[in-house]
DOFI-630301 format. One record per residue (C-alpha): x, y negated, z. Coordinates in Angstrom, 1 decimal. Layout:
<sites>
        u        v        w
        X        Y        Z
...
</sites>
This chain:
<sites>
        u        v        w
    -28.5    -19.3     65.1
    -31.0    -21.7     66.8
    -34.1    -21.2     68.5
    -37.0    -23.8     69.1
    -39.6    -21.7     70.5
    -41.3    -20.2     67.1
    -39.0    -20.3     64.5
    -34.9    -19.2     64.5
    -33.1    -21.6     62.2
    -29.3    -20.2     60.8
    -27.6    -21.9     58.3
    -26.5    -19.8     55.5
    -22.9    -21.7     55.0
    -21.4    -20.3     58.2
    -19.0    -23.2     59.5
    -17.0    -21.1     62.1
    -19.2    -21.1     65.4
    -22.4    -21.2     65.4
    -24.6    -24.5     66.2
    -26.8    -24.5     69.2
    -28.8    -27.3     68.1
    -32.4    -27.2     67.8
    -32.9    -27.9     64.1
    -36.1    -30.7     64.1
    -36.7    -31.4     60.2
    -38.8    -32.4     57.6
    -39.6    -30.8     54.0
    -39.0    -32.9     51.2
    -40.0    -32.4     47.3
    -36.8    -31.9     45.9
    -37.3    -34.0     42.5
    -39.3    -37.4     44.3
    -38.6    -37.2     47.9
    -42.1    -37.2     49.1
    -42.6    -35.5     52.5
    -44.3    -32.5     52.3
    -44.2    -30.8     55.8
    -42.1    -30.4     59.1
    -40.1    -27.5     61.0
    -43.0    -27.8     63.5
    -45.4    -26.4     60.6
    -43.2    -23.7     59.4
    -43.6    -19.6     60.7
    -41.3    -18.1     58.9
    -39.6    -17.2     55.3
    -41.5    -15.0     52.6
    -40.7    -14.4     48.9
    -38.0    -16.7     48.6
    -40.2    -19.8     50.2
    -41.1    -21.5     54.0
    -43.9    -20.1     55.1
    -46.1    -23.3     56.3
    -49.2    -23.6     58.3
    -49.9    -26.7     57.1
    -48.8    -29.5     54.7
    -49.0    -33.0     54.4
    -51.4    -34.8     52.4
    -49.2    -35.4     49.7
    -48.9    -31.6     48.6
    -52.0    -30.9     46.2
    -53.5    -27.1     45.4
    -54.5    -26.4     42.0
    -58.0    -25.8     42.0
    -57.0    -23.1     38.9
    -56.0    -19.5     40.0
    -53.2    -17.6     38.8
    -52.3    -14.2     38.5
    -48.8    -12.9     39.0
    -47.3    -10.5     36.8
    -44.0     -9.9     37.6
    -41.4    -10.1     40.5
    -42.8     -9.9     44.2
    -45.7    -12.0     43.3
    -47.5     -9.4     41.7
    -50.9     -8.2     41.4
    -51.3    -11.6     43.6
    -54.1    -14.3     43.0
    -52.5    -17.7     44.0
    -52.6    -21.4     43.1
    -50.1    -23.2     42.8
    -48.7    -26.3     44.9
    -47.6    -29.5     43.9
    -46.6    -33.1     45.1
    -49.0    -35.8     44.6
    -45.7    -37.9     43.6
    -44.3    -37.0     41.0
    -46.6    -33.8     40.2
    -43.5    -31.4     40.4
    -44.3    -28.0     41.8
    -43.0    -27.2     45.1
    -44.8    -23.8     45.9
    -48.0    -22.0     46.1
    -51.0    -20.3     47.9
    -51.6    -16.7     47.6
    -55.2    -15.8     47.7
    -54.8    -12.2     47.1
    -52.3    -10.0     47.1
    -51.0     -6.2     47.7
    -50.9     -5.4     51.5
    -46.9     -6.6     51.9
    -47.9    -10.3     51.4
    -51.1     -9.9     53.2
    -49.6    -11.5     55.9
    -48.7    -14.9     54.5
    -52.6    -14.8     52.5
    -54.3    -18.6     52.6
    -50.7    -20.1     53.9
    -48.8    -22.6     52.2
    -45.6    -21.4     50.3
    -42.8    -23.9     49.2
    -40.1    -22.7     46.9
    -36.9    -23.1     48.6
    -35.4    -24.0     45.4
    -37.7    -27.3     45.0
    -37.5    -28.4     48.6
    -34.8    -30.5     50.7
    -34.8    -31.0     54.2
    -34.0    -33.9     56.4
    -32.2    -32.2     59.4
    -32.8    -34.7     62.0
    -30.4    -34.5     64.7
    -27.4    -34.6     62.2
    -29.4    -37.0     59.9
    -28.8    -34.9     56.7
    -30.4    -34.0     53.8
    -29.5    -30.1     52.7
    -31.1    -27.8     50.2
    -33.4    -25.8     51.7
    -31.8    -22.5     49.7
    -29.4    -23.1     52.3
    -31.2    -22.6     55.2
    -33.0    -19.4     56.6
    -36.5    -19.4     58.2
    -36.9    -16.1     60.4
    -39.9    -15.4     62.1
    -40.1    -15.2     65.4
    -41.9    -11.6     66.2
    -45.5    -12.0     67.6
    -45.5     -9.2     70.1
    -42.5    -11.1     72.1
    -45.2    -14.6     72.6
    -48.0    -12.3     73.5
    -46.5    -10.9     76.4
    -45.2    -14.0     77.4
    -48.6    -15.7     77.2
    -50.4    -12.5     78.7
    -47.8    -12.7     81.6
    -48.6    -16.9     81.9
    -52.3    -16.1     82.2
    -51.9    -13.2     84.9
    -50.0    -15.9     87.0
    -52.5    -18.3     86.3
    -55.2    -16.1     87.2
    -53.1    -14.5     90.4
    -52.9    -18.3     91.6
    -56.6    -19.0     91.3
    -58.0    -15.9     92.9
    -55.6    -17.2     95.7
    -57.0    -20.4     96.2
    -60.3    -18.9     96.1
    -59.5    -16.8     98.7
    -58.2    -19.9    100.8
    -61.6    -22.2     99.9
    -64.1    -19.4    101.0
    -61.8    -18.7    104.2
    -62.0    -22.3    105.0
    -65.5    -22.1    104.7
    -66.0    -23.7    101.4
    -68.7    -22.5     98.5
    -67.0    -21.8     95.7
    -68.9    -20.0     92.6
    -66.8    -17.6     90.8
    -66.7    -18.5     87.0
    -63.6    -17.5     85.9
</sites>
């Protein structure tokens, strides 16, 4: 398993030990090529896609709406996505759904089956079925950012304390 900083990366064919190699990438429509995204965009896996913040330019929403009727997309409003170069569809955008996808609502979903990834450090091209996307838990960066503004805080309340000690005017604003 690998871990960038947001996202854990593990390859589902396990070759013996496991790679410590930060996985940089980029998302690929499976039938044309066509970049679509990069790891930097992606949160997470959900319902069998990468979960994606944000997409290139080359991915296009259908302005018509869906409804989902079967498997884990139902009861879900969503439109689907699709790449501007060859018009093949590479995922979709869930507008509404029952509270266990509420958390991936308005963010980009590409079906791992229609995507391919460039995996840059061993300049490859895989299937992205064979990769896994875990999510990196929220809670754990709060604390660490909480914890980086305390210091920060701590550190200015100290040189405050030096600036009106020497006799400088300093207005508190923070």
């Amino acid at each position: 398993m690998e871990f960038d900083g947001s996202v854990l990366y593990r390859h589902a064919e396990k070759t013996g030990a496991e790679e410590g190699l930060t996985q940089w990438m980029t998302l690929h429509c499976l039938r044309c090529s066509t970049v679509l995204g990069d790891s930097l965009s992606v949160c997470g896996e959900c319902v069998n896609s990468i979960v994606c913040l944000r997409v290139t330019g080359d991915v296009v929403v259908s302005e018509t709406m869906k409804s989902g009727s079967k498997g884990e997309m139902v009861d879900c409003i969503y439109s689907s996505l699709k790449c501007r170069g060859c018009r093949f569809a590479v995922g979709s955008v869930i507008h509404s759904s029952p509270p266990g996808l509420a958390a991936v609502r308005s963010m980009f979903l590409l079906h791992k089956t229609n995507i391919t990834c460039y995996i840059l450090k061993r300049s490859a091209m895989v299937n992205a079925s064979s990769l896994t996307f875990e999510m990196k838990h929220l809670r754990a960066s709060m604390d660490q950012m909480q914890q980086e503004v305390e210091a920060q805080m701590d550190l200015l309340s100290l040189c405050q304390s030096r600036l009106s000690n020497s006799g400088v005017s300093v207005s508190q604003s923070f």
